[in-house]
C-alpha positions as CSV (number, residue, x, y, z in Angstrom):
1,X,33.3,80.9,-17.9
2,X,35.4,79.6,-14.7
3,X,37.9,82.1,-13.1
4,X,40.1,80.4,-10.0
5,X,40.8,82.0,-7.2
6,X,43.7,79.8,-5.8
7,X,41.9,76.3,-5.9
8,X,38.2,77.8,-6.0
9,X,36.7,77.7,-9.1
10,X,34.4,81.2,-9.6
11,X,31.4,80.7,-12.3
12,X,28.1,81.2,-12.5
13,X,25.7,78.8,-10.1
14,X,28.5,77.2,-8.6
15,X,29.0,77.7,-4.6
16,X,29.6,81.0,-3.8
17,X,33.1,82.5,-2.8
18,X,31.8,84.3,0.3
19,X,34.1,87.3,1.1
20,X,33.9,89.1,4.7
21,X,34.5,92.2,3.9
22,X,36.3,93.8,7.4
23,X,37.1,97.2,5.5
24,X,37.9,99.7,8.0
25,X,35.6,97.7,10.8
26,X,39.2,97.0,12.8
27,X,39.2,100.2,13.8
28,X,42.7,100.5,13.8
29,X,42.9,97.9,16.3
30,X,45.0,95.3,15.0
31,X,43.7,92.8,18.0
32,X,40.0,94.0,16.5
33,X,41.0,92.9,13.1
34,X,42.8,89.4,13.9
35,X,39.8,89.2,16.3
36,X,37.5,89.3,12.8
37,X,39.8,87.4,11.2
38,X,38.9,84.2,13.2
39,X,35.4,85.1,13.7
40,X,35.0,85.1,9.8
41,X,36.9,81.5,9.5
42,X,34.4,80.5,12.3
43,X,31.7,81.6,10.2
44,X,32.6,79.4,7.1
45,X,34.1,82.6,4.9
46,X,36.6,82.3,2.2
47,X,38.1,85.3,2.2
48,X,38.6,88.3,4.4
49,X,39.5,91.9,2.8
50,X,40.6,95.2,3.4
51,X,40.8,98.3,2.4
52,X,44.2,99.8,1.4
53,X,44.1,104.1,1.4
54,X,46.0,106.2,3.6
55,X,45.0,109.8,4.4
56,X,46.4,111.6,1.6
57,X,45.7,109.1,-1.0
58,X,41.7,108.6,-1.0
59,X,40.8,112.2,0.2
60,X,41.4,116.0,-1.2
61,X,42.3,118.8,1.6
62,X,39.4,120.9,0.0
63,X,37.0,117.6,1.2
64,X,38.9,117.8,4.6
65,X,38.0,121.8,5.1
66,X,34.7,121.1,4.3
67,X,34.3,117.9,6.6
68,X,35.4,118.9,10.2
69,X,32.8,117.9,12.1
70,X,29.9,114.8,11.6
71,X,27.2,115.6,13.7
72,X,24.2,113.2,12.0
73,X,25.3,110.5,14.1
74,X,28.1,110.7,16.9
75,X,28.5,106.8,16.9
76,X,29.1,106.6,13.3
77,X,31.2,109.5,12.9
78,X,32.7,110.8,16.0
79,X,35.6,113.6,15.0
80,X,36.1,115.5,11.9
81,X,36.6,113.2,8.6
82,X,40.5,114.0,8.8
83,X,41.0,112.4,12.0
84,X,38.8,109.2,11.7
85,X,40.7,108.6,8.1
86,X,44.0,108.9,10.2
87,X,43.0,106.6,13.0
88,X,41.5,103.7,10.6
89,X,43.7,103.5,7.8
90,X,45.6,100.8,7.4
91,X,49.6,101.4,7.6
92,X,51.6,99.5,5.6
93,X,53.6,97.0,7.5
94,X,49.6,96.2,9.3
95,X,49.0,95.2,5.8
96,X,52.0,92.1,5.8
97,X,51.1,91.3,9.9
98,X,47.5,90.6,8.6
99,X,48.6,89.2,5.4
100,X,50.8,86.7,7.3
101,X,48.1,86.0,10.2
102,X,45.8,84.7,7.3
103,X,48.0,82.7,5.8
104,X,48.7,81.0,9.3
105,X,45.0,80.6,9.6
106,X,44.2,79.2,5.6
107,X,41.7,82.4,4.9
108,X,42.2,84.4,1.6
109,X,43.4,87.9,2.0
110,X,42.6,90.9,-0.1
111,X,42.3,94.6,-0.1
112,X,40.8,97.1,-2.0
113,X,43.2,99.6,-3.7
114,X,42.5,103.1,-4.2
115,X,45.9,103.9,-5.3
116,X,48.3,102.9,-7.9
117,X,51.0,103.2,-4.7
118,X,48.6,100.8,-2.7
119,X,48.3,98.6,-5.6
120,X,51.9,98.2,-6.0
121,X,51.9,97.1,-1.8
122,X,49.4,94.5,-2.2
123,X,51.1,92.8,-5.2
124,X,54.7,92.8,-3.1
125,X,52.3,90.8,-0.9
126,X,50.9,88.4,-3.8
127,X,47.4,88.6,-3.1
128,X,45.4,86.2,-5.0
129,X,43.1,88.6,-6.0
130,X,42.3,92.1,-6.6
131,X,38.9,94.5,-5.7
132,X,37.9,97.5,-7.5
133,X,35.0,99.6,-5.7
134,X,32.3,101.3,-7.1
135,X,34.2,104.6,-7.2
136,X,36.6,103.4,-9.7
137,X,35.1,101.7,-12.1
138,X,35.8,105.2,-14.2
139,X,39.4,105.1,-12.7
140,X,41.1,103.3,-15.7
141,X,44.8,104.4,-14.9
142,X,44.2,102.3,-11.9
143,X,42.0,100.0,-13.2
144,X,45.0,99.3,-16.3
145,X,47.7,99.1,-13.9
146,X,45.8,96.5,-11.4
147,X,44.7,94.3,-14.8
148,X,48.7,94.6,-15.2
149,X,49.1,92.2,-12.8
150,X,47.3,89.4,-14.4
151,X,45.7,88.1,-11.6
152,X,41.8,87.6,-11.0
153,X,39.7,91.3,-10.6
154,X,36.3,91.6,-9.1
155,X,34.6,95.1,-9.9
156,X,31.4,96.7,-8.4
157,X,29.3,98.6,-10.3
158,X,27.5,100.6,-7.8
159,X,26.4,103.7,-9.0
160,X,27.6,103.0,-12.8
161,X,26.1,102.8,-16.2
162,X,25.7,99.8,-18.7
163,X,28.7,102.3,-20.8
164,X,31.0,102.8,-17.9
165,X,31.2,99.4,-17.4
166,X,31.8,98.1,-20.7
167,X,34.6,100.8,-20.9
168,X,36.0,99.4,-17.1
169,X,36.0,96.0,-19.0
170,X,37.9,97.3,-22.1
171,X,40.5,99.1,-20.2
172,X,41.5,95.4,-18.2
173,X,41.0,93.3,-21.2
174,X,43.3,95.6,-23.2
175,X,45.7,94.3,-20.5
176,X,45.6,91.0,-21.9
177,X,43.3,90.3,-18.2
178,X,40.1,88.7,-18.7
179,X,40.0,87.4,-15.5
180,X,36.9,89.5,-14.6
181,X,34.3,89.4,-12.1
182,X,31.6,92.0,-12.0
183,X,29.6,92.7,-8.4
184,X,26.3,94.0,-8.6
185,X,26.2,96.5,-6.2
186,X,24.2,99.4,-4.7
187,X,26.1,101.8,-3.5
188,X,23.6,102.8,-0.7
189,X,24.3,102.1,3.3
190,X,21.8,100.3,3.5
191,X,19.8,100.8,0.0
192,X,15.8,100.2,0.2
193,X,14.4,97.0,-1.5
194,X,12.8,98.3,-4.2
195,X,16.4,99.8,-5.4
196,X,18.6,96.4,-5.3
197,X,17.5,95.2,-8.2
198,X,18.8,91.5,-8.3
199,X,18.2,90.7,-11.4
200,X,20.5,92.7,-12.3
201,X,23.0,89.8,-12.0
202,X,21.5,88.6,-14.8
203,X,21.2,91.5,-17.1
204,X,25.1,92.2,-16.4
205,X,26.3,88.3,-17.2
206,X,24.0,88.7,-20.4
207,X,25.8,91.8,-21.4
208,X,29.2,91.1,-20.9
209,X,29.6,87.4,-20.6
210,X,31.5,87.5,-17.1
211,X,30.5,85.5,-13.8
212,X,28.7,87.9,-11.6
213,X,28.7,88.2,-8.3
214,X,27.1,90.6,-5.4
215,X,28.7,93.0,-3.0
216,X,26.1,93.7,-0.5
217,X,24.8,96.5,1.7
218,X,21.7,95.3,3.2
219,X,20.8,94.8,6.4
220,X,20.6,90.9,7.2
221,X,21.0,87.9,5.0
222,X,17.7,87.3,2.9
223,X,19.2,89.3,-0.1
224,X,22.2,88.2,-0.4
225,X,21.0,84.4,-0.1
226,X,18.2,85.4,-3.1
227,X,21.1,86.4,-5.0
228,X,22.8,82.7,-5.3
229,X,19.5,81.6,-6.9
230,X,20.3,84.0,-9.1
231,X,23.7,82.4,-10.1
232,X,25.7,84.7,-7.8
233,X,29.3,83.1,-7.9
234,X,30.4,85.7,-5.4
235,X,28.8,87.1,-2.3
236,X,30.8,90.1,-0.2
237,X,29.3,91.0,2.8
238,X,30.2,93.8,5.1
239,X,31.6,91.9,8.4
240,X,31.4,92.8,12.2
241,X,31.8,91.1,15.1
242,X,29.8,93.8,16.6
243,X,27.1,96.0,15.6
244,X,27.2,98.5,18.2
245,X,31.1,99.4,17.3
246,X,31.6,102.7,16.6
247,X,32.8,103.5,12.9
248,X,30.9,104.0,9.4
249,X,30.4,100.5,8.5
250,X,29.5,98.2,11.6
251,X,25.6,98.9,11.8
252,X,24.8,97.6,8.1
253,X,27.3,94.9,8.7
254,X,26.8,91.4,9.3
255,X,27.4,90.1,12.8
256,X,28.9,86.5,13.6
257,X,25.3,84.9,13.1
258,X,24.3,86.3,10.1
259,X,27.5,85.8,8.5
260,X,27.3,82.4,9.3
261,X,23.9,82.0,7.9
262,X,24.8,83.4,4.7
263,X,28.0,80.9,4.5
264,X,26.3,77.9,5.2
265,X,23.0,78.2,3.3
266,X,24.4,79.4,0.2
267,X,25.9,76.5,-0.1
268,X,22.2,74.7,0.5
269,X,20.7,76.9,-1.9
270,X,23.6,76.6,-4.5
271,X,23.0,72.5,-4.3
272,X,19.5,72.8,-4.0
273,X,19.2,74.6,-7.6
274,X,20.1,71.8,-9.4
275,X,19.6,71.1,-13.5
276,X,17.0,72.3,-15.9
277,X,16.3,68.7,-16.5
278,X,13.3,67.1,-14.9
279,X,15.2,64.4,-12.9
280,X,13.1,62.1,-10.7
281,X,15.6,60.5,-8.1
282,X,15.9,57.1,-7.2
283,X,14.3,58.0,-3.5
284,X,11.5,59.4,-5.1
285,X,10.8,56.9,-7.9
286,X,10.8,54.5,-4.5
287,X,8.5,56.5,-3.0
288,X,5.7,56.1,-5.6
289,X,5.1,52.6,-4.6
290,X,3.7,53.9,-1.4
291,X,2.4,57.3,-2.2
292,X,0.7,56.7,-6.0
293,X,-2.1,54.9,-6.1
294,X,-3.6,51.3,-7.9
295,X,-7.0,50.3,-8.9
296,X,-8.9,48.6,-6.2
297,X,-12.0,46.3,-6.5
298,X,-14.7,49.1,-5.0
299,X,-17.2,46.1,-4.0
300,X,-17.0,42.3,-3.8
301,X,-17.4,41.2,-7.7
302,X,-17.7,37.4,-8.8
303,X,-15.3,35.8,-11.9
304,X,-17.0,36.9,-15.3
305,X,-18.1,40.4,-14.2
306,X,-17.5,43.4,-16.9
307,X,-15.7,45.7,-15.0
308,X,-17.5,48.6,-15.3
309,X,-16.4,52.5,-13.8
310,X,-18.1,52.3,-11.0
311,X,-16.8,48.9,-9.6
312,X,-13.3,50.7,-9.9
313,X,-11.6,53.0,-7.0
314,X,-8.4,54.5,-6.6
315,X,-6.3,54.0,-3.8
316,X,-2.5,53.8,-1.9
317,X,-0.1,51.9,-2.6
318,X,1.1,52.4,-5.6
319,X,2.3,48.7,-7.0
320,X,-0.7,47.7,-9.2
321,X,-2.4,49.0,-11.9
322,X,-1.5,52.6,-12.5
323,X,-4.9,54.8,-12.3
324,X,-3.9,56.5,-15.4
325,X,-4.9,52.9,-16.9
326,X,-8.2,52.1,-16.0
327,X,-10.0,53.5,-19.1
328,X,-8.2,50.2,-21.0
329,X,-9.5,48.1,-17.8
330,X,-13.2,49.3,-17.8
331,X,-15.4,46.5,-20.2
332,X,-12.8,43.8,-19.7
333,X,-13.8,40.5,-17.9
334,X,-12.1,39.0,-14.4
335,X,-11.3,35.6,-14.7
336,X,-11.4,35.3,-10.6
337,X,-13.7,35.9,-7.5
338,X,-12.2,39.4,-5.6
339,X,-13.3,40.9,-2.8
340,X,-13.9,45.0,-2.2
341,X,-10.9,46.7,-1.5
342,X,-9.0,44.2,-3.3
343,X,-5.6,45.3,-5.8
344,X,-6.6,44.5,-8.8
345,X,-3.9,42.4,-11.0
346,X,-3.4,42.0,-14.5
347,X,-3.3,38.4,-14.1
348,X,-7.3,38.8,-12.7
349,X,-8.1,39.7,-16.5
350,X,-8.9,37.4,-19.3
């Protein structure tokens, strides 16, 4: 199954659409975010996304009361819950300034909804895609309205079961949208390695028959590049241009380097994986007349001598007589004088 997004063609095995996913890494610094913008083109991404909630739209007051302080770690959480939502949420006109600054820059722009509201603002802006997290793959009011739009969806399903998906699938096709594409995902900042379970990727596009993708929250780039040999057609990676930034994401984010990494060998890995066909190149069949090996004469042996084992040997290049031939050379007669080390040629036979 091939979904486009734009002029890329999403499907299983093919190279992977790599999303930087900038989320709420800007800050609230609009200079941060076009700053990440161009770092990620840099990098070789296809896309750059967002995330579209607003204070009152993501986040009860009964969570706010409870939240008013983060003490675990000061760099990742500096005020109460209420006032870091406030300072990096993205307002609504920042959405069209970053909308437009991609466009100038040929990147893909997205953003994650959590609202019907915020829906609604990023299909005013015609986004060529939309994203689903993990927490609402049970949401099907929004999930129906965004599968309204007929444009491509890519879901995560951190944190959900085989059921809840199938239902999240249900809801959108019953849309008339099957322009699906499921992320693995753990839902874990980071997760361990023992809980990522890659193969996942393949259990999901077994079950329901839609490419699969990853969204990723590991630290580094080994997993997510394991996951194209899996058939990822996706990869979204959390994206930084510096770890040290405070805000929730940038530690398990990937900097400039690894994102880079995770661009460029995907695409290595995706061409590398080739066909289930055993295919023996041109190069390499060329390269068996100087690796493989012919029979050789293993002492000096006069015309009329029965080859026998022991006057045969085995050795580099590989133009002559094929080694896997010599039982139907041993006990037949040479017809010419050859000397040790000699190739042994047909023509030498009666």
């Amino acid at each position: 199954m091939t979904i486009k997004i734009k002029n890329f063609e999403i499907k299983d095995y093919n190279t992977p659409y790599v999303i930087a996913e900038i989320g709420a890494n800007h800050n609230g610094d609009m200079n941060l975010a076009r700053e990440m913008i161009i770092s990620a083109i840099k990098c070789g991404a296809h896309a750059v996304k967002f995330q579209s909630w607003t204070p009152s739209s993501l986040i009860s007051a009964e969570e706010y009361k409870k939240n008013q302080k983060y003490n675990d770690n000061p760099k990742k959480h500096w005020g109460s819950l209420e006032e870091m939502v406030t300072r990096y949420y993205l307002k609504e006109e920042q959405h069209a300034e970053l909308k437009e600054f991609c466009h100038q820059h040929n990147i893909d722009f997205c953003s994650t909804p959590f609202s019907i509201k915020e829906a609604d603002l990023l299909k005013s802006l015609d986004v060529p895609f939309y994203k689903i997290a993990s927490m609402d793959v049970n949401n099907l009011r929004l999930l129906k309205h965004v599968a309204s739009f007929n444009k491509p969806i890519l879901i995560s399903t951190g944190m959900a079961k085989l059921g809840e998906i199938e239902t999240a699938i249900e809801t959108m096709v019953s849309e008339g949208n099957n322009q699906i594409i499921l992320l693995h995902c753990i839902s874990i900042y980071p997760p361990l390695n023992k809980d990522i379970n890659l193969n996942n990727i393949i259990s999901l596009r077994q079950n329901f028959g839609f490419p699969v993708g990853f969204s990723d929250h590991s630290i580094g780039y080994s997993i997510p590049l394991a996951s194209v040999a899996l058939g990822a057609c996706v990869i979204e990676k959390h994206f930084t241009t510096d770890k040290n930034l405070p805000g929730w994401d940038h530690e398990i984010s990937a900097d400039p380097m690894e994102l880079e990494i995770i661009c460029r060998e995907s695409i290595n890995i995706q061409e590398s994986m080739g066909s289930f066909k055993r295919i023996i190149s041109d190069a390499e069949m060329e390269k068996r007349k100087k690796f493989r090996r012919s029979i050789v004469i293993s002492k000096d042996l006069l015309a009329g001598t029965i080859l026998k084992d022991a006057d045969l040997d085995f050795k580099r290049p590989g133009t002559g007589i094929s080694p896997d031939l010599a039982n139907s050379i041993i006990g037949r007669k040479l017809k010419v004088d050859l000397k040790s080390d000699e190739l042994l040629k047909l023509s030498d036979l009666e």
